[in-house]
VEXSEVO-744289 format. One record per residue (C-alpha): residue number from 1; residue in three letters; x, z, y; chain. Coordinates in nm, 2 decimals. Example, Ala and Ser with C-alpha at 12.3 -4.5 7.8 and 13.67 -1.06 7.14 Angstrom:
// VEXSEVO-744289
     i    aa       px       pz       py   ch
     1   ALA     1.23     0.78    -0.45    A
     2   SER     1.37     0.71    -0.11    A
This chain:
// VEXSEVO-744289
     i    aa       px       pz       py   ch
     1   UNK     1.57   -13.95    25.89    A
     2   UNK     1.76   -13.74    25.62    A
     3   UNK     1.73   -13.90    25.27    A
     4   UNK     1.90   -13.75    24.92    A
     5   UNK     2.21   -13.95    25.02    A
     6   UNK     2.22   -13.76    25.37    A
     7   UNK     2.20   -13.42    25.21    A
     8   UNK     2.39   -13.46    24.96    A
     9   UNK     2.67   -13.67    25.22    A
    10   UNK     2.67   -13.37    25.46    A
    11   UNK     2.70   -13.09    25.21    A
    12   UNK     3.02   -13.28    25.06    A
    13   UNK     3.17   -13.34    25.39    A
    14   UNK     3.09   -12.94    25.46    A
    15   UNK     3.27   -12.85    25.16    A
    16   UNK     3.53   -13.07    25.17    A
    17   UNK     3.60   -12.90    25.52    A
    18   UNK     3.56   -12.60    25.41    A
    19   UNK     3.80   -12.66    25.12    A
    20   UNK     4.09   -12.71    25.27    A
    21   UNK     4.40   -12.51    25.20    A
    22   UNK     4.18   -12.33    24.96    A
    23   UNK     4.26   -12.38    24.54    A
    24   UNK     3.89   -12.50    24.59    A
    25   UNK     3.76   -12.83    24.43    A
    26   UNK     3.45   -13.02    24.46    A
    27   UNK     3.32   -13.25    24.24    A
    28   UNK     3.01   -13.47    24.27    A
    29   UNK     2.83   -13.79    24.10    A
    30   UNK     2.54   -14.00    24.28    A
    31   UNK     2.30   -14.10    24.02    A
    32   UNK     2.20   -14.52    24.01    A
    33   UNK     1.84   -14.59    23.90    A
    34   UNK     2.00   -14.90    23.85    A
    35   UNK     2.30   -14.82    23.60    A
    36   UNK     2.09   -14.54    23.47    A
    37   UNK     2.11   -14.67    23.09    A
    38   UNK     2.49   -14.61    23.13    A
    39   UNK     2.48   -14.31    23.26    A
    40   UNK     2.48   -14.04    22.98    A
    41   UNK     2.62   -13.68    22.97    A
    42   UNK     2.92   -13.76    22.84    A
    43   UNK     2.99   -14.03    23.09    A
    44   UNK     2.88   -13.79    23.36    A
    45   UNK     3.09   -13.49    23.26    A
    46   UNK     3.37   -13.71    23.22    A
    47   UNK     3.34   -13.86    23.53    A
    48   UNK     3.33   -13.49    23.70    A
    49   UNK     3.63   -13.43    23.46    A
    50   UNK     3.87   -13.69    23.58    A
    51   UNK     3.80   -13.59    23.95    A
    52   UNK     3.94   -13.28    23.88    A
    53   UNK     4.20   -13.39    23.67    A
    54   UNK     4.28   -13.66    23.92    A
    55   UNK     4.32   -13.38    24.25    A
    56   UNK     4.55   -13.10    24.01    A
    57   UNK     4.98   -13.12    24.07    A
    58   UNK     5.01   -13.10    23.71    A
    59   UNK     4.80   -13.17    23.43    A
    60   UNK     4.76   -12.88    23.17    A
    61   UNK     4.90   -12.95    22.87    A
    62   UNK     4.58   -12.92    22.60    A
    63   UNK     4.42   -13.15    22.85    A
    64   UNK     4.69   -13.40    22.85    A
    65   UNK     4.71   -13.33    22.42    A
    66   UNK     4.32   -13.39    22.42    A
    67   UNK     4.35   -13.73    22.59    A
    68   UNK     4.63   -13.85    22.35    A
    69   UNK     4.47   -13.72    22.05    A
    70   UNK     4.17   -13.93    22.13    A
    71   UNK     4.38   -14.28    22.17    A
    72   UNK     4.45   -14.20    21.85    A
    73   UNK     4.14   -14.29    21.75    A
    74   UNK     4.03   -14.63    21.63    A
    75   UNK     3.93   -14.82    21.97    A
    76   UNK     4.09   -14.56    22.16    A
    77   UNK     3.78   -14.37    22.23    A
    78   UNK     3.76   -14.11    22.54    A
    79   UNK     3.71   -13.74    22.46    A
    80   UNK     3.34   -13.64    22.34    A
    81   UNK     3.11   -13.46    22.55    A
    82   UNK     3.18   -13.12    22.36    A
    83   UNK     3.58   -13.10    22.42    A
    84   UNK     3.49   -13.22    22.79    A
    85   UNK     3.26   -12.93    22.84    A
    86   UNK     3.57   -12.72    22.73    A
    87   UNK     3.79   -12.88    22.94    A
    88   UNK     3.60   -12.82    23.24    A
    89   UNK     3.52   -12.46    23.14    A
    90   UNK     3.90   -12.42    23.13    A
    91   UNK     3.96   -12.54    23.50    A
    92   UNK     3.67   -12.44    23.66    A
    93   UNK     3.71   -12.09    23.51    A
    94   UNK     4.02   -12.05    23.69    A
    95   UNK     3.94   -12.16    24.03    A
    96   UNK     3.62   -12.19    24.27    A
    97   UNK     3.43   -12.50    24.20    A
    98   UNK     3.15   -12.69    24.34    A
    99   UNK     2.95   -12.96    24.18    A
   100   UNK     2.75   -13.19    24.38    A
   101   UNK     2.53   -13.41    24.16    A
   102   UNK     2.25   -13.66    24.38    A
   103   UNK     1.94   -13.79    24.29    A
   104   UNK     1.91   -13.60    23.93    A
   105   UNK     1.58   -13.77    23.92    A
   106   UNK     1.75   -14.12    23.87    A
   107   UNK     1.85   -14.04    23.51    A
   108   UNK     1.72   -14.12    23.20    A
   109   UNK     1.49   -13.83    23.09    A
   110   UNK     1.70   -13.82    22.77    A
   111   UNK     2.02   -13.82    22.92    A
   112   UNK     1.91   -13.54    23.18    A
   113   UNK     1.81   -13.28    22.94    A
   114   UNK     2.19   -13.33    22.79    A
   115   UNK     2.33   -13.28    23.16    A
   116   UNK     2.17   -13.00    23.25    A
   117   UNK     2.25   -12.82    22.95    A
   118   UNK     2.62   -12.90    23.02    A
   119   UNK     2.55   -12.78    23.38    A
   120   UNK     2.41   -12.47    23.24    A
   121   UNK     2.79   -12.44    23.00    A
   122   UNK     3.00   -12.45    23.27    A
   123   UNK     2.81   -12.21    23.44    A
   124   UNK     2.83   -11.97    23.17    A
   125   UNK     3.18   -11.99    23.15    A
   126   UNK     3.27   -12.04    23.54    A
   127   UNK     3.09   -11.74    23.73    A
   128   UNK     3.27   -11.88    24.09    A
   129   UNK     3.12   -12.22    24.00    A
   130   UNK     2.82   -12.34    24.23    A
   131   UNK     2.62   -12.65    24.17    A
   132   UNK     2.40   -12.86    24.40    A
   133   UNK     2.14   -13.09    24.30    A
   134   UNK     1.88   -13.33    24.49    A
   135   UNK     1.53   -13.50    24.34    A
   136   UNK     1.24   -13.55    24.37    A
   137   UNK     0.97   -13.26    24.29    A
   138   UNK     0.88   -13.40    23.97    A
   139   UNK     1.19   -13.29    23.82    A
   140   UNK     1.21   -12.94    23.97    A
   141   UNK     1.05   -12.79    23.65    A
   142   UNK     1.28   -12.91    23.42    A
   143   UNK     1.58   -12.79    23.60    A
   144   UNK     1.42   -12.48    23.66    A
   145   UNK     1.36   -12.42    23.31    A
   146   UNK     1.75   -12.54    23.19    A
   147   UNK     1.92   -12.34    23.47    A
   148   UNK     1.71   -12.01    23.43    A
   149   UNK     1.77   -11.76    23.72    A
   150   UNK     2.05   -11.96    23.82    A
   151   UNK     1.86   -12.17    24.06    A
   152   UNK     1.75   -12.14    24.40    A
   153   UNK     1.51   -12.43    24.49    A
   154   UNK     1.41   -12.55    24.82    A
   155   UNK     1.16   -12.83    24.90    A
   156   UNK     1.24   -13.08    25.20    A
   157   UNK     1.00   -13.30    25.30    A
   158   UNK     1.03   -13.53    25.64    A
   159   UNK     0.85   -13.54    25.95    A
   160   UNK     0.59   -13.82    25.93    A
   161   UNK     0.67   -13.88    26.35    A
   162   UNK     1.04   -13.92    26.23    A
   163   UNK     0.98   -14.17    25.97    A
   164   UNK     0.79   -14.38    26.18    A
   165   UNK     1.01   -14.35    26.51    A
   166   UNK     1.31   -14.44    26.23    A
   167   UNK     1.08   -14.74    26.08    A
   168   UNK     1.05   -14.86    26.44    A
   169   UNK     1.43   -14.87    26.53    A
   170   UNK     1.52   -15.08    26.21    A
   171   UNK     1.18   -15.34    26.24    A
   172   UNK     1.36   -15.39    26.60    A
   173   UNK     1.70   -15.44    26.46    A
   174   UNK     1.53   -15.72    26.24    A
   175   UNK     1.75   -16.04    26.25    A
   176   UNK     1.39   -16.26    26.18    A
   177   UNK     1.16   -16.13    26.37    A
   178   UNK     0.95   -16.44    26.42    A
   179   UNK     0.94   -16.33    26.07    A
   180   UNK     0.72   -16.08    26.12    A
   181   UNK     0.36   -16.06    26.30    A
   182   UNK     0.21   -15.75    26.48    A
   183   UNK     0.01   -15.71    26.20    A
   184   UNK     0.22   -15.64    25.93    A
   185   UNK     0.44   -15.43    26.14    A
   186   UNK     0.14   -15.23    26.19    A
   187   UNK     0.08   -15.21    25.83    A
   188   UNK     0.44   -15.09    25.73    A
   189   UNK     0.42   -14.80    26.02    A
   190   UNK     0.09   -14.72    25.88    A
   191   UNK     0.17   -14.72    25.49    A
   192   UNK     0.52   -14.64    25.44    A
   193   UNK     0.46   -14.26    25.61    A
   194   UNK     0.16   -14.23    25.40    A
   195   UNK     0.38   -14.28    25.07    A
   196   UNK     0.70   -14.07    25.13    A
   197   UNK     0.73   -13.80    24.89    A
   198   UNK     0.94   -13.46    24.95    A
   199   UNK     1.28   -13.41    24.77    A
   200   UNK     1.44   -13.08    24.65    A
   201   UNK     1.71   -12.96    24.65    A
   202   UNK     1.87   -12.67    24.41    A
   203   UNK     2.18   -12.45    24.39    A
């Protein structure tokens, strides 16, 4: 059964393939509903930034300035989210990029908007750059509306027979199963189908 994390797995490993031997790069960032309060724009785009940084032979030099003017600062503070949007413009301008970012829908509502609207800089600035994002529906809207014309949505929603063939294989890989009665077995084959929700998926 093909979750977020599939897709978004297999159309890294495809690109990554794809990639090689090419001045390609692909980025990506998996979204944590869990460490969601930490994950702002900034700390996004600089996250996508370092991975970049991280795969180049040599560092351009008013990228390398940028970081040293910044440890400059009291506390030695990273770059802010504006000079990392021109930093990625800069790089991804030159070469054919692809951005990968999963589960969009994980991140604060706040903290979104502010990503997307980076999404939408690079864009601008980066006509070979392509970007690929999984959520759920509810979010389609809203990237729809950042992203414009930009985006090409498609909906993917799972077979109930494969969910419950899948929910079958890992209730018999339980290591209790005195655990568990016929009953409630029954019950999570019968209610867990019922409550899966599509994903989609935009580029």
């Amino acid at each position: 059964m093909l979750t977020c994390r599939h897709v978004s797995s297999l159309v890294v490993d495809r690109l990554c393939d794809q990639a090689r031997g090419q001045n390609t790069t692909i980025m990506c960032f998996c979204f944590d509903f869990a460490a969601r309060k930490d994950q702002s724009a900034t700390a996004i785009m600089g996250s996508l930034l370092k991975q970049i940084v991280s795969g180049m032979e040599t560092i351009p030099e008013d990228i390398s300035w940028a970081f040293k003017e910044q440890k400059k600062a009291i506390g030695g503070r990273g770059p802010q989210l504006l000079h990392i949007l021109k930093m990625l413009q800069t790089i991804t301008s030159s070469q054919r990029t692809f951005v990968c970012i999963d589960a969009l829908d994980e991140c604060v509502a706040v903290h979104r908007v502010k990503i997307l609207d980076s999404l939408k800089q690079i864009l601008k600035k980066s006509p070979s750059t392509r970007i690929f994002i999984t959520g759920r529906p509810h979010i389609r809207g809203e990237v729809e509306k950042r992203l414009g014309g930009q985006l090409i949505c498609v909906s993917l929603c799972p077979d109930k027979d494969d969910i419950i063939c899948y929910i079958r294989v890992r209730l018999g890989e339980d290591e209790m199963p005195d655990a568990m009665d016929d009953s409630l077995a029954a019950n999570i084959l019968e209610k867990i189908p019922e409550n899966v929700s599509e994903m989609c998926v935009g580029q």
